[in-house]
C-alpha positions in Angstrom: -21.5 18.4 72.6 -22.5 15.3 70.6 -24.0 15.9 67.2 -26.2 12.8 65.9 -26.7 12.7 62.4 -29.8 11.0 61.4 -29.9 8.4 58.0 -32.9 7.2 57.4 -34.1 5.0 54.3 -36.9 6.8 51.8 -39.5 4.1 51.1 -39.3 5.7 47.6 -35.8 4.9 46.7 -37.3 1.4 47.3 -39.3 -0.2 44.3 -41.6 -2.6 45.4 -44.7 -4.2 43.2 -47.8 -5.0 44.7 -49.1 -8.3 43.7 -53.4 -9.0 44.5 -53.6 -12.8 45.3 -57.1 -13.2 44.7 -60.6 -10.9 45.5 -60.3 -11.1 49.2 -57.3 -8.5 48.9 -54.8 -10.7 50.0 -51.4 -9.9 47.6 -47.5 -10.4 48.2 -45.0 -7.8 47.8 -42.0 -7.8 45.6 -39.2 -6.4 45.9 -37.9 -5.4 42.3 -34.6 -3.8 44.3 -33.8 -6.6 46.2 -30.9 -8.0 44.6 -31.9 -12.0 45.7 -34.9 -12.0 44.7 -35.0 -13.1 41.0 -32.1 -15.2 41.9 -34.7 -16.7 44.4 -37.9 -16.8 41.9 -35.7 -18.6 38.8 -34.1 -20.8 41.6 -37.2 -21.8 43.5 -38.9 -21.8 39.6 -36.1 -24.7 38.2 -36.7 -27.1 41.5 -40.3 -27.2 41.0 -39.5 -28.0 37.4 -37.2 -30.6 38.7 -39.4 -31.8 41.7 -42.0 -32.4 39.1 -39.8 -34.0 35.9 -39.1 -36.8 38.9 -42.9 -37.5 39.5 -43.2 -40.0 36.1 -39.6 -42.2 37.2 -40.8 -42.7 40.6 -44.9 -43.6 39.4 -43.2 -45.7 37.1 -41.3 -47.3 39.8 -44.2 -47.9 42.2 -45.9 -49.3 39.1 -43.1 -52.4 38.4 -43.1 -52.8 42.6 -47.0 -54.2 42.4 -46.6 -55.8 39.0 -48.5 -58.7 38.6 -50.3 -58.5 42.3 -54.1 -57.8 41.8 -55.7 -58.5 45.5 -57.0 -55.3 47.1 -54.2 -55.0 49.7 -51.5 -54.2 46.6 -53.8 -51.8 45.0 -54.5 -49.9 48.0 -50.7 -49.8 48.9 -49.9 -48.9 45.5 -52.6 -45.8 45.3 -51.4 -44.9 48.2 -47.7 -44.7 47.6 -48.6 -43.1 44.1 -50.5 -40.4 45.9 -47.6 -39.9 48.7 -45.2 -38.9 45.3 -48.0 -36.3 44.4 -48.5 -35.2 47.9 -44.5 -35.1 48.7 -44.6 -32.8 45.2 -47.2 -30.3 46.6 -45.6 -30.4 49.7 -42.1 -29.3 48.3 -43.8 -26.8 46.0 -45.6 -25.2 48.7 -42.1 -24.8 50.7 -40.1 -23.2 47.5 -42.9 -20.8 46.9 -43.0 -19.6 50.4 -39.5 -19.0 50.3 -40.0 -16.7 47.0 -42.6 -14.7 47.8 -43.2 -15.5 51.4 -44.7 -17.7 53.7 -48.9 -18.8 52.8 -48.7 -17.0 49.2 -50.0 -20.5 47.8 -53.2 -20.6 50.7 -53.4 -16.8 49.9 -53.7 -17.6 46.1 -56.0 -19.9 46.5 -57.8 -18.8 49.9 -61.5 -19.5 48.1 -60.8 -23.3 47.9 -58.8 -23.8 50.9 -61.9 -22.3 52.9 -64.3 -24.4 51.5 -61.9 -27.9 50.8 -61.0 -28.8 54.5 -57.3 -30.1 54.6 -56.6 -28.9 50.6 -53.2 -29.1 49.0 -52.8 -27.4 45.7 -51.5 -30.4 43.3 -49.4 -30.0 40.5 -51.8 -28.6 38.5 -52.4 -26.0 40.3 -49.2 -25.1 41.0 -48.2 -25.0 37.7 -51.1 -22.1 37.3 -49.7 -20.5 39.7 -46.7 -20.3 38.4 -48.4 -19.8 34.5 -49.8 -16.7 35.9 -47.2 -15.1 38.2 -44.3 -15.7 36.1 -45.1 -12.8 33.2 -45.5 -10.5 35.6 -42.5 -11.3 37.1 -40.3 -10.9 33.9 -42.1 -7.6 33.4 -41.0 -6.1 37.1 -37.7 -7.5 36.1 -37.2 -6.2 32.6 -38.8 -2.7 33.8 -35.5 -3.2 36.8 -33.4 -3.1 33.8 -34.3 -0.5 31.5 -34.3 1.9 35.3 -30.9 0.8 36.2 -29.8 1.3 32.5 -31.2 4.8 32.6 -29.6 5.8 36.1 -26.2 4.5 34.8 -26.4 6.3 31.2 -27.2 9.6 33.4 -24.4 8.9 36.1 -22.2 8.7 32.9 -23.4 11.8 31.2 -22.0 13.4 33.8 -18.5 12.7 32.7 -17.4 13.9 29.6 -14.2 13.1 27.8 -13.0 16.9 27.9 -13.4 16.3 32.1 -10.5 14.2 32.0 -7.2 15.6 30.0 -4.3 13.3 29.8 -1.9 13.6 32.2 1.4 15.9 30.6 4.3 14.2 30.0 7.4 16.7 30.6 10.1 16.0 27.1 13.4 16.1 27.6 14.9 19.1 25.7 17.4 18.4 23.5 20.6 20.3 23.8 
């Protein structure tokens, strides 16, 4: 006779955090026990910090590349090739976010616009709000993370006191 055994994951040993996007009820999940997922949000968090601290050296660069030409050709090359650095930026953003949180959080987040702006993309502005707003909560899911896994491991201890472990007895030699 074959005995199954069956093991099955509670949804509450999980902790996961509910996150409303905006007043459609669109939200995102996080997973505060999912041991990537800060690593992702700080990650993801640094190369938008990154993507954007580049934005100024490569304006600045477009900027010296049309110095000096005024006709209309130069200045619509040069708005244009300044707006594909800001377009490349929300582009990236976009993609890093997604991969935090999951894919369309940023059309989710800002659903009301992208329904009424055909073609929108959030710019760096907005992406920075984004990030202004989510971020505390964030740090609280994660600090909260903390102080749970502190508690669990103080009571895991607590069951081990010092008296449960004696030294291990030597046996002396006698002396005759």
């Amino acid at each position: 006779m074959l005995n199954i055994e069956q093991l099955k994951a509670e949804s509450s040993s999980v902790n996961i955090v509910k996150m409303e996007l905006n007043d459609f009820g669109d939200y995102v999940i996080v997973p505060s026990d999912e041991p990537t997922f800060f690593d992702r949000f700080v990650k993801g968090y640094r190369g938008i910090i990154n993507l954007a601290d580049g934005i100024p050296d490569k304006i600045e660069e477009i900027e010296k590349k049309y110095e000096g030409k005024e006709d209309f050709q130069s200045s619509l090359d040069m708005m244009t090739e300044m707006s594909g650095v800001n377009v490349n930026f929300s582009e990236e953003a976009v993609k890093i976010i997604d991969g935090i949180f999951g894919d369309d959080v940023i059309k989710k987040y800002f659903r009301e616009v992208y329904e009424e702006v055909h073609g929108f993309m959030p710019d760096a502005d907005c992406i920075i709000d984004f990030f202004e707003k989510i971020t505390p909560i964030i740090e609280k899911i994660f600090n909260q993370k903390m102080e749970r896994q502190d508690k669990q491991r103080k009571e895991r201890m607590a069951k081990y006191q010092p008296q449960d472990h004696k030294k291990p007895q030597t046996k002396r030699k006698s002396s005759k």
